[in-house]
Phi, psi and omega in degrees: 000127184279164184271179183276153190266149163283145174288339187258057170299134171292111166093011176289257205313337191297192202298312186268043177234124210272022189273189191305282175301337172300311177291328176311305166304327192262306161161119144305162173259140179260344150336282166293348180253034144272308187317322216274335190289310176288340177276324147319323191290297193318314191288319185289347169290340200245325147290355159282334171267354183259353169330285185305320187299303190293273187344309198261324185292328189293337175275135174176147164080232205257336172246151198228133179267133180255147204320304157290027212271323188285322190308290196329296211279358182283331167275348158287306143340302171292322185312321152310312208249339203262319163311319167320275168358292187284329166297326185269004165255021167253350172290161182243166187345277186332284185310290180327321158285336217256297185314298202341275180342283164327294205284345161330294194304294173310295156353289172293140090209349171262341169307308207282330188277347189294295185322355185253303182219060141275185179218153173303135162224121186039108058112022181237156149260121208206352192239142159271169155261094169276020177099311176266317186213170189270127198221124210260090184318270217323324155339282214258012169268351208268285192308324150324294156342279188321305200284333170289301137338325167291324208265318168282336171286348168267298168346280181257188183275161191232068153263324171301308189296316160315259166345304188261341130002286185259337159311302188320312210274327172329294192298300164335271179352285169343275175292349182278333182280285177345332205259295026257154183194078174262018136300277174351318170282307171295169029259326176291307195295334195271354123341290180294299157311303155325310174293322226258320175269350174287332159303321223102030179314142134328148162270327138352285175346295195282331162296307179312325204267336177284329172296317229277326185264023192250285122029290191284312207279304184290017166231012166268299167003313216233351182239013180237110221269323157334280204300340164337266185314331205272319191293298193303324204279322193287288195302279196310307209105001180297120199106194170243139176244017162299343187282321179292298173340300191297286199318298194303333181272325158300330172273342174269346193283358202270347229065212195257000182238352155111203206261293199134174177280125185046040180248000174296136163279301173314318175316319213267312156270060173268133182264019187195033166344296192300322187231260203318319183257039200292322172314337184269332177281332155303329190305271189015293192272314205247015169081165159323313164283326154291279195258047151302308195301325180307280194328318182303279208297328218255006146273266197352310205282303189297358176286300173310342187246346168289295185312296177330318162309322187270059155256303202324149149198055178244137185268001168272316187328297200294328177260007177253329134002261158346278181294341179270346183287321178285260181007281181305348182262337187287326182260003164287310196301311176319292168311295170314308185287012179274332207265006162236019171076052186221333155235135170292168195325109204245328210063021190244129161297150158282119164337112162085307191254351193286172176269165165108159210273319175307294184287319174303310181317319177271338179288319154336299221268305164333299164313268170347302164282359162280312200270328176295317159301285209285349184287139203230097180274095169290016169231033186268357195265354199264334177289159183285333178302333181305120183259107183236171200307340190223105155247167160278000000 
């Protein structure tokens, strides 16, 4: 009987050592989890610095925040979500689709409780209580979402596929207008549509699915009072548009090399410093050129995991890949443009840098099934899960 190998072995990692972490280790992409990592060091830096402006807008009466209280619990968070990550990018395809499915299928089924026992938060009900923390279905549906779309377009035929689909996003839509969350609800469509040109879709198709959502936003305009304001407030100015405003003058005010570190002013009236307007508080402390560089890296990661596909040619692999690197790139772009005035108020974090316990755990969960779909397995084209692009 062999004995268990020691990890500092001569040749425990090399190439021809087949164990769990040994395969993993070879491969992974390590590219991206260096990308991913420095965008993580950068987000605990930038919530060390929107700490104190939250701490003191959030304090008032008998609690009092003490300045680092978001930084602490946020390394608490990583501390949590970056082991998530890595376990779940240690799964191999099969497993990662079979959870992926499972956790879809829980997800809606927890999206149908919100309107029933979720609780308010700014004036929307979109959160469960689970007690430690507000735990937000939509959030952790989204990379599910994907990887489930992936799995029908691989699957099935892709008129079939469409169609059920499109049921899938329907039903979303639905309960997502309940709460309200209408960004979200584009975010879920404009997703799908995305999957949908990634199938292979028509471009008839697709254009008709563009009239159609253009179409959905000017009669949400007129019949939904949530998308009302928000539209009035971005196109006229109308309402209140202080909080982008407030934002766009906090990011700009540092120049181009910034203030310095808590050396920010401005932060302190942001009304979400911490999470939705944490970009402006970089402009603020750390200049312009910081965030350019967020911008850069967060096109790096999604550049990186597109090339790295055209090798691939397993076709789940590729539409899963794929929509999620876009997902994830869609809700970086959203937050920056709300925070230079280019999209109205969406309420959406920057991936990996905004503070919170929710949205890191689903971003974690997201990544983990990117890295897992991105693991470049030679012996992956000999398993039946492998779909590829020319069937008969």
């Amino acid at each position: 009987m062999n004995a268990k190998r020691p990890w500092n072995e001569p040749g425990r990692y090399g190439r021809a050592d087949r164990s769990a972490l040994g395969r993993w280790f070879w491969e992974v992409d390590k590219v991206l989890l260096l990308l991913l990592a420095v965008l993580i060091g950068f987000g605990l830096i930038a919530v060390a610095a929107a700490s104190p402006a939250a701490a003191q807008r959030l304090s008032g009466g008998n609690v009092q925040f003490p300045e680092l209280y978001f930084f602490t619990r946020q390394l608490a968070w990583i501390a949590i979500s970056v082991p998530l990550m890595v376990v779940i990018s240690m799964l191999d395809r099969a497993t990662a689709l079979r959870l992926s499915l499972i956790g879809c299928a829980a997800m809606m089924v927890a999206l149908m409780l919100v309107p029933l026992f979720g609780f308010e938060r700014n004036g929307a009900q979109r959160w469960l209580d689970l007690g430690v923390l507000g735990f937000q279905p939509s959030e952790f549906l989204k990379p599910v979402y994907i990887v489930a779309l992936a799995y029908l377009f691989s699957r099935y035929s892709l008129e079939k596929a469409a169609l059920l689909s499109g049921a899938l996003v329907g039903a979303i839509a639905v309960f997502l207008m309940l709460q309200p969350d209408f960004g979200s609800t584009i975010i879920f469509g404009t997703m799908w549509v995305a999957m949908l040109a990634l199938a292979g879709v028509n471009l008839r198709i697709l254009a008709g699915l563009g009239v159609a959502g253009v179409i959905g936003i000017v009669a949400a305009y007129f019949l939904y009072p949530v998308a009302t304001v928000r539209i009035d407030a971005f196109l006229f100015g109308e309402g209140d548009n202080f909080q982008t405003e407030n934002a766009m003058r906090t990011l700009t005010s540092g120049g181009l090399f910034g203030a310095g570190p808590g050396a920010g002013v401005r932060k302190f009236s942001l009304p979400e410093p911490h999470t939705d307007y944490i970009f402006s508080v970089i402009g603020e402390e750390f200049g312009l050129i910081a965030c350019l560089f967020v911008a850069i890296l967060y096109l790096a990661i999604v550049a990186r995991v597109l090339i790295r596909l055209l090798d691939e040619e397993d076709r789940m692999a590729i539409l899963a890949g794929s929509g999620l690197v876009l997902m994830f790139g869609l809700q970086a772009f959203i937050n920056m443009a709300v925070n230079v005035q280019i999209a109205p108020s969406k309420g959406m974090t920057l991936p990996f840098i905004s503070y919170g316990g929710s949205s890191m755990l689903a971003l974690s969960v997201m990544m983990g099934l990117l890295l897992a779909f991105t693991r470049a397995n030679p012996y992956l084209n000999r398993s039946p899960y492998v779909v590829r692009w020319s069937r008969s």
